[in-house]
C-alpha positions in Angstrom: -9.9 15.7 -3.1 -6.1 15.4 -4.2 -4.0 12.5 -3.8 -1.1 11.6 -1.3 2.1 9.3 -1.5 2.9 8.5 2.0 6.7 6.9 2.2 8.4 5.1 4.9 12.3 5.9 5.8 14.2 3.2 6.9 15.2 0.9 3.3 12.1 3.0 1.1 13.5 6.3 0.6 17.2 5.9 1.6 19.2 1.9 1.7 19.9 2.5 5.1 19.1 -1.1 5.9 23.6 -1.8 5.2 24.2 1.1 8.2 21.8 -0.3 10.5 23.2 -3.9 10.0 26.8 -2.9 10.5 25.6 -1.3 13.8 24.4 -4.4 14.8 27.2 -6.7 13.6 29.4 -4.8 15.5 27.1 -4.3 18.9 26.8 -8.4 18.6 30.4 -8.8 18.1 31.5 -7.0 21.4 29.1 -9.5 23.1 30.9 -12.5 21.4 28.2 -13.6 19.1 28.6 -13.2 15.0 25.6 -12.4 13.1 24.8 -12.2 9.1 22.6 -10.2 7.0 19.9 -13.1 7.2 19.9 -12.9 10.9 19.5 -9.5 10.7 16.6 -9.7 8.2 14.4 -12.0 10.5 15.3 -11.0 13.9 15.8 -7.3 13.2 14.3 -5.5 10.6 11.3 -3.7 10.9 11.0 -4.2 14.0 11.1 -1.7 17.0 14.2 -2.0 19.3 12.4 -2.3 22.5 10.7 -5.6 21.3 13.6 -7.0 19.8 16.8 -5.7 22.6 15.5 -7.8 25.5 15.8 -11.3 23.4 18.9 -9.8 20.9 20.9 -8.7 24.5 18.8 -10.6 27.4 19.7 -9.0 31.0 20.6 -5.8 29.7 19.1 -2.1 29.6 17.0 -2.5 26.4 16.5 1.9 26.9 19.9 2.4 26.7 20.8 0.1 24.4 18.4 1.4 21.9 19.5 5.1 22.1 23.1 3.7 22.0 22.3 1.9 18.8 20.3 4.6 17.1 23.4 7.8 18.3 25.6 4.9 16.4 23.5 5.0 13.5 23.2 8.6 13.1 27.2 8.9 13.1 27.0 6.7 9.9 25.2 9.1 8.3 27.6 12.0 9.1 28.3 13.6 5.7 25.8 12.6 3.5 23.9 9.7 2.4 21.9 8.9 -1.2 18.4 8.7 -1.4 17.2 5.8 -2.8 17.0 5.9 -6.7 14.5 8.1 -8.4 13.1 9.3 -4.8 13.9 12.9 -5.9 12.0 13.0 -9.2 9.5 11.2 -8.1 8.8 14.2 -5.2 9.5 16.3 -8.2 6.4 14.6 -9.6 4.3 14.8 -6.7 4.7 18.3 -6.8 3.7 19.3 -10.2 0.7 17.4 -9.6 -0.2 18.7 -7.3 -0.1 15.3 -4.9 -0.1 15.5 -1.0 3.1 13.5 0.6 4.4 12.7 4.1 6.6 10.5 5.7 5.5 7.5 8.2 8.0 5.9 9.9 8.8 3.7 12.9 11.9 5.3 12.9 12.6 8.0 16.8 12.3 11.4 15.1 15.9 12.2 15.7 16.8 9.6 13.2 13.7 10.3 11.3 15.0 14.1 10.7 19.2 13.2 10.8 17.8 10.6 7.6 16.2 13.1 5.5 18.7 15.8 6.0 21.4 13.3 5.1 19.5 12.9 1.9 18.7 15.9 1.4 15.1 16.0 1.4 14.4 17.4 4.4 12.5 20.3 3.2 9.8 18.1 0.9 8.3 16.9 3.8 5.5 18.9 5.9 4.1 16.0 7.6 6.6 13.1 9.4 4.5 11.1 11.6 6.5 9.1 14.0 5.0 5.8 15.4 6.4 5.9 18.9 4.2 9.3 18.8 1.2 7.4 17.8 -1.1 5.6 19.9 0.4 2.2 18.5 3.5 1.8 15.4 3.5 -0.5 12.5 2.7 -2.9 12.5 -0.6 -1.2 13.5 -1.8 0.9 10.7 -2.5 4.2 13.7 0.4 5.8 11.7 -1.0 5.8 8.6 -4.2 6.7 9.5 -2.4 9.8 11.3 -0.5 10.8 8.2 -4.3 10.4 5.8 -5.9 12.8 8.4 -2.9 15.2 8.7 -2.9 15.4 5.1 -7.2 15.1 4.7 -6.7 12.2 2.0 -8.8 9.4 2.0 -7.4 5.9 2.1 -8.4 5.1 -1.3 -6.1 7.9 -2.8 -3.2 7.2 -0.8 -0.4 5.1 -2.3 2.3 3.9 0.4 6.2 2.9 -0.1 7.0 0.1 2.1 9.9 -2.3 2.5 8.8 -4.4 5.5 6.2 -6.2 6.5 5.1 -4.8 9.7 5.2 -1.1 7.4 3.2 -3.0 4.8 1.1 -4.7 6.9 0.2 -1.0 8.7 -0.4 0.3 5.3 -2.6 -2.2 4.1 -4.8 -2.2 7.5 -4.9 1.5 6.8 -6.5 1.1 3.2 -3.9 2.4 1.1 -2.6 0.6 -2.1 0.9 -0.7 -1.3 4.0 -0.5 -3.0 6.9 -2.9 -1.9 10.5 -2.0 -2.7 12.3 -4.9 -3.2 15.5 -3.2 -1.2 15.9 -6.1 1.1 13.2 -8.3 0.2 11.8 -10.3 -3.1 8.4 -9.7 -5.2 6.9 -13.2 -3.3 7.8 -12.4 -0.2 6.6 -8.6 -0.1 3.7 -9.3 -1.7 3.1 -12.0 1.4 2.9 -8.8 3.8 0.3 -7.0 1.5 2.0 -5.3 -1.3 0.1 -5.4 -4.0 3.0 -4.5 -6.3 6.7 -4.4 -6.2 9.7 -2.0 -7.4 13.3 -2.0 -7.5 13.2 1.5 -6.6 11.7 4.7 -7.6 13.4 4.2 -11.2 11.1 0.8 -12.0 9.3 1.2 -15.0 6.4 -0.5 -13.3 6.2 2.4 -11.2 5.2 5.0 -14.3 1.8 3.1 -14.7 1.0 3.0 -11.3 1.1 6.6 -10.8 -0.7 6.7 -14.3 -3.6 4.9 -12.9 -3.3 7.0 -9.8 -3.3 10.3 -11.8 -6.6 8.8 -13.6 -8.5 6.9 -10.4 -8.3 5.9 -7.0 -6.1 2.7 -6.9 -8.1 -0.5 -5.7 
């Protein structure tokens, strides 16, 4: 049985979190109202649009407003966006070893697919499992579940990337050993949704012995 490294998008393999908030900020601002990242980070992130729209824009077409938001969004990432720090060489990694990975995101898959062409990782991905294609999305761990069968990994030998709780919550549920990057959150509050450990980003010397261990044994 080999191992797998399941990843969220959104803030784990790319800091997409600044594009999403300027989106937003400016989709609040033609309604009057000012927002700040720390509104954003309690009302907004990680969380899907047709739960939040109807009390961010109350009377108003949360469908539309959603696909308005996310054809903004993808315009943002018009030519080119970095992946997050060490994401590459860490697939690199993966690879030589032989690791299954795949992508699980609460993300539509037209921003799903617009995100990792940007970055230009497109083609490391076989499996992209979309929660709005699931029977439920994170916070619910039916995502990850989805991603362990596509891949035939048990949860014990899957290590997911998370940034937000509901992700981390979902991957938790699901029985994999979480990893929270700390790209818009901190070690205590992360590890407050499940993570059982925390990065920077992929570059986090922290991160060599956790693979280590995961090379050797089944995380726990």
């Amino acid at each position: 049985m080999t191992h797998a490294l399941l990843f969220d998008l959104d803030g784990t393999l790319l800091q997409s979190d600044p594009l999403h908030f300027a989106v937003f900020r400016d989709m609040m601002a033609e309604r009057g109202r000012a927002i700040d990242l720390a509104f954003y980070e309690t009302h907004i992130h990680g969380r899907h649009n047709l739960d939040s729209f109807p009390e961010l824009f109350p009377g108003e077409d949360a469908q539309a407003l959603s696909e308005l938001k996310e054809r903004l969004f993808r315009e943002r990432l018009e030519g080119g966006h970095p992946p997050m720090p060490g994401a590459p060489a860490l697939l690199d990694r993966a690879e030589d070893a032989g690791w299954a990975v795949a992508v699980v995101t609460n993300a539509p898959r037209v921003n799903a697919e617009h995100m990792l062409a940007a970055i230009g990782l497109r083609a490391r991905f076989d499996t992209l499992v979309i929660g709005d294609e699931c029977a439920r999305g994170k916070p619910d761990p039916a995502p990850y579940l989805a991603a362990m069968a596509a891949l035939e990994v048990g949860p014990e030998r899957c290590i997911a990337f998370e940034d937000s709780g509901s992700g981390l919550r979902a991957a938790r549920a699901a029985g994999a050993y979480t990893v929270g990057l700390r790209s818009t959150g901190d070690d205590a509050g992360l590890r407050a949704e499940g993570a059982q450990v925390t990065i920077a980003d992929f570059n986090d010397p922290a991160l060599t012995e956790i693979l280590r261990r995961f090379d050797r044994e089944a995380l726990t």
